[in-house]
C-alpha angles and dihedrals in degrees: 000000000000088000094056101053091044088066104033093074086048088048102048090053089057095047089044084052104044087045095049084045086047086050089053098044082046092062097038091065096043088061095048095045092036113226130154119200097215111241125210117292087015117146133195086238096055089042085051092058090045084058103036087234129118122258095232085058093055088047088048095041090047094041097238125180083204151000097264120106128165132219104286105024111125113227124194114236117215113244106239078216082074147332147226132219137200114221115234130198115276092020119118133188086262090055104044084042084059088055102053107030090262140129120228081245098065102046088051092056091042083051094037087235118174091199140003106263114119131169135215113278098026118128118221125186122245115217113252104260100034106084120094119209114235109319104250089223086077084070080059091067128067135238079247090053086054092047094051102046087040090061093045090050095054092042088044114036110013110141089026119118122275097254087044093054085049084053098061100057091038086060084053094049092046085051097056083049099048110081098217084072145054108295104221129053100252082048098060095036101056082032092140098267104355098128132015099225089061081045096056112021103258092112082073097063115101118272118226125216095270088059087049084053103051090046094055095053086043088058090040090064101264106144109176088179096052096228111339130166110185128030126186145171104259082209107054098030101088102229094247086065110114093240091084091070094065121087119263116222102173142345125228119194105302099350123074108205116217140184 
């Protein structure tokens, strides 16, 4: 029994240091791998600031079918070194190159790539340097301006492509800053006759995540369409409609997207 206590003291101190060394190595490779254990009232949004990443990378670079996360859950944090991006369907190198700065060129020769056909799901790698944290002209919109793109993009656009759900809300956005049209959001979206879901109802459906996320590129500055201020449905728009005189600049899935 003295002996024992004669060593416990001496003992306790080794195990308090190697756990306190274990904690810093802990941490140390934490840092280095880049994981994050969500606290309480975290979102991917305020994880995204602590990182100086964007809340739509850490969804993509943990393969999330949506923005919500729970306490616990471990989520991988994108090196700005570098990173990665999940392909979605309707995206093409063009269009993930716009988002990031890049040419097509340069994401095929990170990924090793011989041509420029991806698929959804797959994960490319994005070159170290290229990536921009969250576009500051987000902060110029407000959490009403979401709301409202996000249900024009659901009654709109749900079941389009990706790309094609960012290009609705890019066409609102275009428009508020076109002065031949409404200058706010709201403006240009209950502008008499300016979209048919507001027409017909269907803009105060619920929007799902997707429809949040595609607002949210849209506001960051992502414009599949490259400028584009009307958008229609070649197969439900009669070929005497006034539309067709507008330019086309692209076609998404079943919209084309026009100036």
């Amino acid at each position: 029994m003295a002996i024992s206590r004669t060593i416990c003291p001496g003992l306790r101190l080794f195990c308090l240091a190697l756990l306190l060394l274990t904690g810093i190595l802990a941490f140390t490779s934490t840092a280095s791998a880049a994981t994050y254990t969500v606290q309480p009232g975290d979102t991917l949004y305020l994880i995204g600031l602590r990182y100086g990443i964007s809340a739509w990378d850490l969804q993509q670079a943990n393969n999330l079918s949506s923005t919500w996360i729970y306490p616990g859950q471990t989520l991988w944090v994108p090196d700005r070194g570098g990173n990665t991006y999940v392909v979605q369907r309707g995206d093409t190198l063009y269009l993930i190159g716009q988002r990031y700065g890049l040419s097509y060129q340069q994401i095929m020769a990170a990924n090793n790539l011989t041509s420029d056909v991806i698929y959804p799901g797959q994960i490319l790698r994005i070159p170290a340097g290229s990536y921009q944290p969250v576009a500051s002209r987000e902060a110029s919109y407000s959490a009403g301006d979401l709301d409202l793109l996000a249900r024009l993009v659901y009654g709109e656009a749900r079941g389009e492509p990706y790309a094609g759900q960012v290009a609705v809300a890019a066409v609102a956005i275009n428009r508020a800053k076109d002065a031949r049209f409404p200058s706010t959001i709201a403006g240009v979206i209950y502008d008499p006759d300016a979209f048919t879901c507001v027409n017909d109802g269907q803009f105060y459906l619920t929007p799902d995540a997707t429809a949040y996320q595609a607002a949210r590129e849209a506001l960051r500055g992502y414009d599949p369409t490259g400028g584009a201020l009307y958008f229609w449905n070649p197969a439900l728009v009669p070929a005497n409609s006034w539309v067709w005189t507008r330019t086309i600049i692209t076609q998404i899935g079943n919209h084309v997207f026009a100036r």
